[in-house]
C-alpha positions as CSV (number, residue, x, y, z in Angstrom):
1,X,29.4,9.4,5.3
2,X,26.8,9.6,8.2
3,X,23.5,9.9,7.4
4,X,22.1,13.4,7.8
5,X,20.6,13.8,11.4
6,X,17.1,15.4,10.2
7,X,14.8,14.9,7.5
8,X,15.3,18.7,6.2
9,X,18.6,17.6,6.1
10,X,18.6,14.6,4.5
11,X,16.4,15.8,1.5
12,X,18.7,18.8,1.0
13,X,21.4,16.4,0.8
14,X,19.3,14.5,-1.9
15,X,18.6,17.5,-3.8
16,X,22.4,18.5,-3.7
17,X,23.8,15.5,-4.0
18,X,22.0,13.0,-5.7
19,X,20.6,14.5,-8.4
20,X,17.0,14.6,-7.1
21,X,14.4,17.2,-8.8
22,X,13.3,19.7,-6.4
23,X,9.8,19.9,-5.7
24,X,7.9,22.1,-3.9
25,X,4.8,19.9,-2.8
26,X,7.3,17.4,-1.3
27,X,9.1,20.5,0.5
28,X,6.2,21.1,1.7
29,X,5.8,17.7,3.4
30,X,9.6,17.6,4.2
31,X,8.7,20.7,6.4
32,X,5.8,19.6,8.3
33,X,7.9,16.3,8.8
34,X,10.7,18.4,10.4
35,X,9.1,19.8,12.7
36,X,6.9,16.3,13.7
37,X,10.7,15.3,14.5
38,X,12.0,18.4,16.2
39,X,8.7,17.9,18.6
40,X,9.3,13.8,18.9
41,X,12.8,14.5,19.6
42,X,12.3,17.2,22.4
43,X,9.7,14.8,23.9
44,X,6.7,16.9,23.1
45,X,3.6,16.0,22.0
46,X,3.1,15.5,18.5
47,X,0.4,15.2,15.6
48,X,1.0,12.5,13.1
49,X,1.4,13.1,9.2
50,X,-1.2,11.5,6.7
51,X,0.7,12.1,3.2
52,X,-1.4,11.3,0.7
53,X,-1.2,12.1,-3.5
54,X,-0.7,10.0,-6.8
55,X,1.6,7.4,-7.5
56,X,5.7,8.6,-8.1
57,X,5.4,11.5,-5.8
58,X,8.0,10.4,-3.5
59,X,5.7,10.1,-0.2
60,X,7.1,6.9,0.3
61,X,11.2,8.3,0.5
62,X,10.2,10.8,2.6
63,X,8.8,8.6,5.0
64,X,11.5,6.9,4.9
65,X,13.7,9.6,5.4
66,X,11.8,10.7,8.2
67,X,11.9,7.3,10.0
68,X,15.8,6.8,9.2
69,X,16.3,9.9,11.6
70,X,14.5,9.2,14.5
71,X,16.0,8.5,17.9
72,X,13.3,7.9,19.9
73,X,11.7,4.0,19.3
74,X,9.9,3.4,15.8
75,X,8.5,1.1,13.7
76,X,8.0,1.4,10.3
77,X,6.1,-1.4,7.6
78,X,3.8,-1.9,5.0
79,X,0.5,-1.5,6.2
80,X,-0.3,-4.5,4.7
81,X,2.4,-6.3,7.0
82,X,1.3,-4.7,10.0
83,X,-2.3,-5.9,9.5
84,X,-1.3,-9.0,9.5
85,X,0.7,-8.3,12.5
86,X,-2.6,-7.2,14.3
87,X,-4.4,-10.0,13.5
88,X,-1.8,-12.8,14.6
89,X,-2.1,-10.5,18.1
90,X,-5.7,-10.4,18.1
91,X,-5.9,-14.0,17.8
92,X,-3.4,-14.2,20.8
93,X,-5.3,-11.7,22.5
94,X,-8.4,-13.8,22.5
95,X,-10.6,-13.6,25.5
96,X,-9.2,-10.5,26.3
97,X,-11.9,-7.9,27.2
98,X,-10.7,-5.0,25.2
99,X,-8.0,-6.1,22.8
100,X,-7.8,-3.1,20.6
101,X,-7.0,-1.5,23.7
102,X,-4.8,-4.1,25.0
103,X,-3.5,-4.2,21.7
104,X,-2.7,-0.7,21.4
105,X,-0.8,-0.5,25.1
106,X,1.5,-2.9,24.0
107,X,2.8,-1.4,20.9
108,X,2.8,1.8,22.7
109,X,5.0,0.4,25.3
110,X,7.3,-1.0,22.3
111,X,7.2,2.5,20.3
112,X,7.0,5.9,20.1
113,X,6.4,6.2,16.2
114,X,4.1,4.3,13.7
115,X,5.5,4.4,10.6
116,X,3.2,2.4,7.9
117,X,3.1,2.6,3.7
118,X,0.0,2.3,1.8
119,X,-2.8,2.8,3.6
120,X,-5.5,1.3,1.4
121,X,-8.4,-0.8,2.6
122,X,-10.4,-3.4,1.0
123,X,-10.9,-6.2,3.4
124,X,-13.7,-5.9,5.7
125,X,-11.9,-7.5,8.2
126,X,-9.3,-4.7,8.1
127,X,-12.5,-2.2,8.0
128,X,-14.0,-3.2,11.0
129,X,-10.2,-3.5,13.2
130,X,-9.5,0.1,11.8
131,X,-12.5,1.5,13.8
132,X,-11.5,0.8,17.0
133,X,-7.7,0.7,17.0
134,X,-6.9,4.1,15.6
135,X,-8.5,5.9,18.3
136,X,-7.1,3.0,20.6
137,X,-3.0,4.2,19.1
138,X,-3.6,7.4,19.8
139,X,-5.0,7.8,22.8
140,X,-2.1,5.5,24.0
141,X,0.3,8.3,22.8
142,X,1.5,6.2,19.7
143,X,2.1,9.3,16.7
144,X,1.6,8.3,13.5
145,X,3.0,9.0,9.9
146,X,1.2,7.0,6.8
147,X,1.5,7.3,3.2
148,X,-1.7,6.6,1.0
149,X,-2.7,7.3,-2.7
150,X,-5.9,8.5,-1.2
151,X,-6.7,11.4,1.4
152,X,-8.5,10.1,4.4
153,X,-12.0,10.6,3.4
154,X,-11.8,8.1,0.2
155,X,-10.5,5.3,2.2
156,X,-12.7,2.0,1.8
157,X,-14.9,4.3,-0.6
158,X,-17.2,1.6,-1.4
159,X,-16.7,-0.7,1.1
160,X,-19.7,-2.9,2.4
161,X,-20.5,-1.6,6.4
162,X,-18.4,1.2,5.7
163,X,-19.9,2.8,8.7
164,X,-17.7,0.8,10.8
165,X,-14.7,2.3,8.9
166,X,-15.9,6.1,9.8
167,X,-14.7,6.5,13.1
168,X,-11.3,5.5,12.0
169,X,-11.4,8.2,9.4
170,X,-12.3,10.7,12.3
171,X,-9.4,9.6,14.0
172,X,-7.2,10.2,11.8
173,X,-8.6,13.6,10.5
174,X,-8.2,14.3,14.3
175,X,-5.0,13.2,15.6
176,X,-3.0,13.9,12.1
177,X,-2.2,16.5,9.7
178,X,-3.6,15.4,6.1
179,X,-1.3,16.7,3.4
180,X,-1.0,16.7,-0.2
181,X,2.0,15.5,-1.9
182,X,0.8,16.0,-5.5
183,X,3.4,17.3,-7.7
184,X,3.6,17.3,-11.2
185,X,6.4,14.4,-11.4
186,X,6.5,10.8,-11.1
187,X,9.9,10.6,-9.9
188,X,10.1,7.0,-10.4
189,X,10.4,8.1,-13.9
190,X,13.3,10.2,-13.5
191,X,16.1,9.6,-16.1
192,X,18.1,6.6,-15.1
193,X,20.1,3.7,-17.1
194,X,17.9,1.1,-17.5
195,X,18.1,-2.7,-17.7
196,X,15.5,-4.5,-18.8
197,X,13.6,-6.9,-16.2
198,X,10.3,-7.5,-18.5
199,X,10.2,-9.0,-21.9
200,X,7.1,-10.0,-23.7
201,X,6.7,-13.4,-25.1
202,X,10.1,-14.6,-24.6
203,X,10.3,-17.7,-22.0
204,X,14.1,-17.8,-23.3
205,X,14.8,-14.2,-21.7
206,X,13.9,-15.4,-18.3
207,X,16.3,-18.7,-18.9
208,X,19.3,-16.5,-19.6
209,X,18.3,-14.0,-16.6
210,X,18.5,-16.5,-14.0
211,X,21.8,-18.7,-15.3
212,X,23.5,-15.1,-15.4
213,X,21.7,-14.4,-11.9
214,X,22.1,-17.5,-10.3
215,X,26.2,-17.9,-11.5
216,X,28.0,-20.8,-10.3
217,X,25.2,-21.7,-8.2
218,X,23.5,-25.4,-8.1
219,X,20.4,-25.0,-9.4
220,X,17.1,-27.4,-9.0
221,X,13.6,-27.5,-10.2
222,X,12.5,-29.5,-6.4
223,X,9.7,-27.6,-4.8
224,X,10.9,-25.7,-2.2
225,X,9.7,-25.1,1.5
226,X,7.2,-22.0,2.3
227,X,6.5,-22.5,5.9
228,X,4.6,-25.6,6.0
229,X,3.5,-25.9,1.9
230,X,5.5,-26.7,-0.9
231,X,6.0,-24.0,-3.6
232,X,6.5,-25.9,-7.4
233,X,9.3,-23.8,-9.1
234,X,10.9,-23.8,-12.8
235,X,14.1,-23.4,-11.2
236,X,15.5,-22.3,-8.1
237,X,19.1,-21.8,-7.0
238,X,20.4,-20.4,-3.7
239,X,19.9,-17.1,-4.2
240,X,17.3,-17.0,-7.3
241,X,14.0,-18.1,-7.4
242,X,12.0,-18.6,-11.2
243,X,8.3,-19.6,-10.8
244,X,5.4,-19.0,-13.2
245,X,2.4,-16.7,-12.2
246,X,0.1,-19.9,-12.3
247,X,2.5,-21.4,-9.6
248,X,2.8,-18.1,-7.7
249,X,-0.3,-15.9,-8.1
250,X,-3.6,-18.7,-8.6
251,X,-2.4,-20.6,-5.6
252,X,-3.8,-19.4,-2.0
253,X,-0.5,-17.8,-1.0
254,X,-0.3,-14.5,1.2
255,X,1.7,-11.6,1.3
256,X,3.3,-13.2,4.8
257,X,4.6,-16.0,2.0
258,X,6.1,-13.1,-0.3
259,X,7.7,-12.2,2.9
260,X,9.8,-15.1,3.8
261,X,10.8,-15.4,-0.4
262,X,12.2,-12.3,-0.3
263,X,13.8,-12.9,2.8
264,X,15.9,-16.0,0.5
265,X,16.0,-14.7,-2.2
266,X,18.1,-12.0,-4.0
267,X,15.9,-11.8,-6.8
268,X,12.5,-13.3,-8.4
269,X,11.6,-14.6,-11.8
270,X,8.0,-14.7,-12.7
271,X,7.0,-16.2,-16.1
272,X,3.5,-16.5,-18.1
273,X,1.7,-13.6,-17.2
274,X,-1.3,-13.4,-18.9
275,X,-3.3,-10.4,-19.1
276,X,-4.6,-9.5,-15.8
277,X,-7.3,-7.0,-16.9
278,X,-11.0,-8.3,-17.0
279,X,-14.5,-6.9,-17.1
280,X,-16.2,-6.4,-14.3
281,X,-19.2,-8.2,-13.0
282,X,-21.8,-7.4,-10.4
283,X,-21.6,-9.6,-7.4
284,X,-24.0,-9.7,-4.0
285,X,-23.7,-11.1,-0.8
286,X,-26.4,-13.9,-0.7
287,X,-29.4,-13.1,1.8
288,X,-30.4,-15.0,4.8
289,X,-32.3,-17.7,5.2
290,X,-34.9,-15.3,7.0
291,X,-35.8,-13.4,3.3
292,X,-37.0,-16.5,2.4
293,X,-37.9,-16.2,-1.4
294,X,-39.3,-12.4,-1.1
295,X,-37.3,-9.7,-2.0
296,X,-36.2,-7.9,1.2
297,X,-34.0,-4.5,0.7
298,X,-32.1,-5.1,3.9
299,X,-30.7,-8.3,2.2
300,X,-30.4,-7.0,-1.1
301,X,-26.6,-5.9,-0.2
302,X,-24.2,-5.5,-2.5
303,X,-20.5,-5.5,-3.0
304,X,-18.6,-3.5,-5.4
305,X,-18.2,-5.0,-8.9
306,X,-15.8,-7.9,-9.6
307,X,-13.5,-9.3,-11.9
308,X,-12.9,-13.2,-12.5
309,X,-9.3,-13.0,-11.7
310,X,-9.2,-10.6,-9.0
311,X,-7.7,-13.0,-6.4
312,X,-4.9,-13.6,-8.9
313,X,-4.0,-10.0,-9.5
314,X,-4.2,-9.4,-5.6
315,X,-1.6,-11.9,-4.9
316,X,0.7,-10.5,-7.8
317,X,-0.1,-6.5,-6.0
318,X,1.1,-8.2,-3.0
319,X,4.7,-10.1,-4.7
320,X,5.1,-6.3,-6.1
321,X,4.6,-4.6,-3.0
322,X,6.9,-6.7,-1.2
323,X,10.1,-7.1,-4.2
324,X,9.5,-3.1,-4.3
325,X,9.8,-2.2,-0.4
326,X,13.0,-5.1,0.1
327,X,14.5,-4.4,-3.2
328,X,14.4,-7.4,-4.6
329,X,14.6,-7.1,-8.2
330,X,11.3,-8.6,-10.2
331,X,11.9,-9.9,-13.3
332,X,8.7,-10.8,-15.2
333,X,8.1,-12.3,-18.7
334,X,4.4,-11.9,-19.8
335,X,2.4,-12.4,-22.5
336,X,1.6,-8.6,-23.1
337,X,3.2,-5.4,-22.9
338,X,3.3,-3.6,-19.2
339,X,1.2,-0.7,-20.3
340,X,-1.5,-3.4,-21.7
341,X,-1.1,-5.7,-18.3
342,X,-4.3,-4.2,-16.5
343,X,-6.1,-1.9,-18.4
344,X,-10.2,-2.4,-17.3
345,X,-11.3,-3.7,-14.1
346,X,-11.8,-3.4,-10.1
347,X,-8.3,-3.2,-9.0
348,X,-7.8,-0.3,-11.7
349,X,-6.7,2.2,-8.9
350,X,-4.0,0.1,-6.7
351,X,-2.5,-1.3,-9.7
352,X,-1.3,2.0,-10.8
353,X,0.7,1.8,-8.0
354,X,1.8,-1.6,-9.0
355,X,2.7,0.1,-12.5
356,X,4.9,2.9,-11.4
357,X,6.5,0.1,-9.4
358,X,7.0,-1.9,-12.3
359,X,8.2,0.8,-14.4
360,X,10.9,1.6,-11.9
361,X,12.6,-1.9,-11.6
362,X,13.2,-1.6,-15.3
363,X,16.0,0.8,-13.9
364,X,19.3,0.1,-13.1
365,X,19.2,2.0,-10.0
366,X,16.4,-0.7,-8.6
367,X,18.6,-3.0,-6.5
């Protein structure tokens, strides 16, 4: 069967035909995406969409949906993927006199669309690019539809030289509809047959996933090539990888390396997960030589609060983020339960994302 030629369409084919649970804050959204296509597709111009609302809420699928209908050219990817994307350009761009601007024209004369997931800001880097390239994408004509847990406003909340962040909030306030899609449901939880993917305590669980994955397979526990490193594994096989988190998550990999694993592999084992949660402690950027050993409150900066293993947890956001949007199933044996794996700390609020995530590969339907 063809796949329905609108998003209205498409989510009242869900509804009807694939058991989805109506509801009316995504109905909401579905319509102001409708008519966001009926505008792109008659060659109009168009605001963009900024869905934003917990965790479960489906803004993601409808995105999706949305995207999977267009005709005209579009892009869609995880936001953090096309940050990376912008700055691999900006470094080619260099020497350039504008290269937002530069950098903008080009992907406008590539696209019509921006589709991106999880818009959520922490680096500075990504702060202080946002500023300038928002306003850049839209005055090039480039419409844009994001998902976010947060509405525009509580982006990089507590970011240091946030300042530099603002005009890329008034950007978006400007040039696209902010909309709530807060419903009652986590529809990740929605009734499903389930087949277990985390066990606690039980290395031997892990063992008898990846023989049943890996089948007939060869099967070797040789490091195996991730661009130009060497990643150690338990045991890999042509289609299955099984590393531990100290192998995968302490090392200084990046989300572009979670990107070429799941372009291998089928599915991911990760073993020995300890608990990831950690009190927080204050941290400051050191002042300059110039504030000599005086106190000086225009030195005294300081960053948000900070957890011992935050760089660890990062990484493992990232290995989520990436099995979640390629469905690749993550299989994870950890030393505690997943309700108890972050409970306290700074990356409280994206890991919740992270949880739903995890709690919806525990279903069969996650494939």
């Amino acid at each position: 069967m063809l796949f329905p030629r609108s998003p209205q369409a498409a989510y009242e084919h869900a509804l009807a035909d694939r058991d989805f649970a109506p509801d009316p804050a995504q109905q909401r959204a579905v319509q102001a995406l409708q008519a966001c296509f009926e505008a792109l597709q008659a060659g109009e111009p168009c605001q963009g969409l900024y869905l934003w609302g917990p965790v479960g809420r489906g803004k993601t699928w409808l995105m999706d949906l949305f995207h999977r209908c267009l005709t005209v050219p579009a892009r869609r990817q995880h936001f953090h993927h096309f940050m990376a994307w912008v700055h691999q350009h900006l470094f080619q761009l260099n020497g350039t006199r504008d290269p937002l601007q530069a950098l903008a024209a080009q992907l406008a004369s590539e696209i019509r669309v921006l589709c991106f997931d999880e818009f959520f800001v922490t680096d500075i880097a990504d702060a202080l690019i946002l500023g300038g390239l928002m306003s850049a994408l839209f005055d090039a004509g480039v419409t844009v539809v994001a998902t976010s847990n947060q509405p525009p406003a509580q982006l990089y909340a507590d970011g240091f030289n946030r300042d530099r962040f603002l005009p890329a909030i008034a950007a978006i306030e400007a040039h696209m509809q902010v909309l709530a899609v807060d419903g009652e449901q986590d529809h990740r939880l929605h009734p499903g047959t389930t087949l277990q993917r985390y066990w606690v305590n039980e290395p031997e669980a892990l063992a008898g996933a990846f023989v049943q994955l890996s089948g007939d397979q060869p099967a070797s526990d040789e490091p195996i090539p991730v661009g130009y490193r060497q990643l150690p594994v338990v045991r890999a096989s042509e289609h299955t990888l099984w590393c531990t988190y100290e192998q995968v998550c302490e090392q200084p990999w990046a989300a572009m390396d979670f990107m070429q694993l799941c372009d291998r592999f089928s599915a991911i084992l990760l073993g020995e997960v300890p608990e990831l949660g950690a009190r927080q402690r204050p941290a400051k950027i050191a002042r300059g030589t110039e504030d000599a050993a005086e106190r000086v409150a225009a030195g005294d900066r300081e960053l948000p609060q900070l957890s011992a293993n935050d760089d660890g947890v990062r990484r493992f956001i990232a290995l989520v983020d990436e099995c979640y949007d390629r469905r690749v199933p993550l299989y994870i044996e950890a030393r505690v339960a997943l309700e108890g794996l972050y409970t306290q700390g700074y990356l409280s609020f994206p890991f919740r994302r992270t949880l739903s995530r995890l709690r919806e590969m525990q279903l069969q339907r996650f494939s």
